[in-house]
C-alpha positions in Angstrom: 100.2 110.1 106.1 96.5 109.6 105.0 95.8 112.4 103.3 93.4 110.5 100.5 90.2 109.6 100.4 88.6 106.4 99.3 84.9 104.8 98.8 83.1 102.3 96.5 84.3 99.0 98.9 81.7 96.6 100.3 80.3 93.1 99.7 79.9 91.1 96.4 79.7 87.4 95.5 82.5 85.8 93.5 82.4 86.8 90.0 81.2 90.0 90.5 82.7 93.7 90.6 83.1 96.9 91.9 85.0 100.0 91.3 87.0 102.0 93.7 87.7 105.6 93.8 90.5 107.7 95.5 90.3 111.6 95.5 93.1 113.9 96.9 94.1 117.6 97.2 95.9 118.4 93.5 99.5 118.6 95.4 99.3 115.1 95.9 97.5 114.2 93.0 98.6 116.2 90.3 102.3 115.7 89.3 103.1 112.1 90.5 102.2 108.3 89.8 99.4 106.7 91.6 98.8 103.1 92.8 96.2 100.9 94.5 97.6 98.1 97.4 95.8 95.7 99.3 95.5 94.2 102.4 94.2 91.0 103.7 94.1 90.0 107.3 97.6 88.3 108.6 99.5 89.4 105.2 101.3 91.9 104.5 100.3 95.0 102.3 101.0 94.2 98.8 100.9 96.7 95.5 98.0 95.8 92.8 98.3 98.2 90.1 100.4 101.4 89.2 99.6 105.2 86.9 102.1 107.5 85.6 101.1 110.6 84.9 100.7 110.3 81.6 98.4 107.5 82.1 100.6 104.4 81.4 99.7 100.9 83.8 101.3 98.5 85.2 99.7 95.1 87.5 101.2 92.6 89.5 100.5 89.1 88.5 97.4 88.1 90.7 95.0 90.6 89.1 95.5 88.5 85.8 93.9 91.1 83.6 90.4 91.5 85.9 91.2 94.9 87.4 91.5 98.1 85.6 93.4 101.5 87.4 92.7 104.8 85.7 92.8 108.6 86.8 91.0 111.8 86.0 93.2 114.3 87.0 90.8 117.0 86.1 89.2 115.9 89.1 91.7 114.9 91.4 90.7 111.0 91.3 91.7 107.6 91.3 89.9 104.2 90.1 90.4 101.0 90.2 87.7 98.6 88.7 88.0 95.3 89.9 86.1 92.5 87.6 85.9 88.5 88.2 86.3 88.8 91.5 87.2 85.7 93.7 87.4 85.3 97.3 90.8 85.4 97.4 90.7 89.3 96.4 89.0 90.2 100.3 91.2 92.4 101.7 91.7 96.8 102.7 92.4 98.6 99.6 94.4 101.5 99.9 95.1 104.5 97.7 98.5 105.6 97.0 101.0 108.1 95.8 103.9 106.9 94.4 105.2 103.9 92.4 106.7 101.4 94.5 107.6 103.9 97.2 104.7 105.7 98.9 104.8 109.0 100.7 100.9 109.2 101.0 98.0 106.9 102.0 94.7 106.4 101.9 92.1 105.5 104.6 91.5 102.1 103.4 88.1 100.9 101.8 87.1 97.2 102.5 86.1 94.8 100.1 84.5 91.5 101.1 84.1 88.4 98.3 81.8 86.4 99.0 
């Protein structure tokens, strides 16, 4: 069910960064946890980062403290800043509701490390 949206993907040499946003209606944004997966070509989509509604994080183990996942829920959106970026990190990003178990998806947004 892809009923998010998501921009801010593209191209950038190792090192670098970009930040990701995710907006949604507020009855899928509003009242549950968000997260941010990824998926590179041939694997199989895996969970980056979690957001409770109160705001408290959690990241799996490859980020190593480089990527940041925050919300505004005034405005109905999701970030994920992604800093230090290797090549290893190419892959769809996908917006998310839910923590661990998702009932809503995003479209996707590429990013590409070069």
């Amino acid at each position: 069910h892809v009923q998010l949206v998501e921009s801010g993907g593209g191209s950038v040499q190792a090192g670098g960064s970009l930040k990701l946003s995710c907006t949604a209606p507020p009855y899928i944004f509003g009242t549950c946890g968000m997260s941010w997966y990824r998926q590179a070509p041939g694997k199989e989509r895996e969970l980056v980062a979690t957001i409770d509604t109160d705001g408290e994080t959690t990241y799996v183990d490859f980020v190593k403290g480089r990527f940041t996942i925050s919300r505004d829920n005034a405005k109905n959106t999701l970030y994920l800043q992604l800093n230090s970026l290797k090549t290893e990190d190419t892959a769809i990003y996908y917006c998310a509701r839910g923590l661990g178990r998702v009932d809503y998806w995003g479209q996707g947004t590429q990013v590409t490390v070069s």
